[in-house]
C-alpha positions in Angstrom: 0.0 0.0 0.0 2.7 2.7 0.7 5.1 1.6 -2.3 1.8 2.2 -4.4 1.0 5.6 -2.7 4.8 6.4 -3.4 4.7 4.8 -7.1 1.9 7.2 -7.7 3.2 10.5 -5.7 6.7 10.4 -7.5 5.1 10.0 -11.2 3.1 13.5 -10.0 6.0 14.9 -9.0 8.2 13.6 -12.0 4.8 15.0 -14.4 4.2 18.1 -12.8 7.9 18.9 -12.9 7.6 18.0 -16.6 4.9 20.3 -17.3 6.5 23.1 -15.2 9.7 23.0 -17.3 7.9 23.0 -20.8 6.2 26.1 -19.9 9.0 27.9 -18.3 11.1 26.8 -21.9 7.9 28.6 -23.8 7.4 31.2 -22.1 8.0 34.8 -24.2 11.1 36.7 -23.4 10.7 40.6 -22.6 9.8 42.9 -19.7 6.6 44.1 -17.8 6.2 47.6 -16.9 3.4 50.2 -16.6 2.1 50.0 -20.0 2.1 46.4 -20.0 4.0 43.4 -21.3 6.7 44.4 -24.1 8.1 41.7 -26.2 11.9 41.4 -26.5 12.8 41.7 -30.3 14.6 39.8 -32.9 16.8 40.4 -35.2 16.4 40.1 -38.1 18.7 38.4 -41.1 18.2 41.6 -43.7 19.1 43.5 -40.8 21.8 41.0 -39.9 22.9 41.3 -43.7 23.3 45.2 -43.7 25.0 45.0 -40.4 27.8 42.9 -41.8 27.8 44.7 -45.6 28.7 47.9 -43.0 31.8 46.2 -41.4 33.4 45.0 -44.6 
């Protein structure tokens, strides 16, 4: 009876842990403030592009 109550406690544990990871991994990257939530931005590869046409 307890090694089923354990059994079935650490696969919650193990799923819930799971679960917790994938949404911390998709969660969006940026900040809050007062006007609300601001997305962090990409670059871009045309940007990228005239960045390094610039250098050379």
């Amino acid at each position: 009876m307890l090694e089923t109550f354990l059994f079935v406690y650490g696969i919650l544990i193990v799923a819930g842990s799971w679960l917790m990871l994938n949404g911390v991994a998709e969660a969006p990257i940026g900040y809050e403030d007062e006007d609300g939530f601001h997305y962090a931005t990409a670059p871009v590869r045309a940007d990228r592009d005239a960045r390094q046409a610039d250098e050379v």
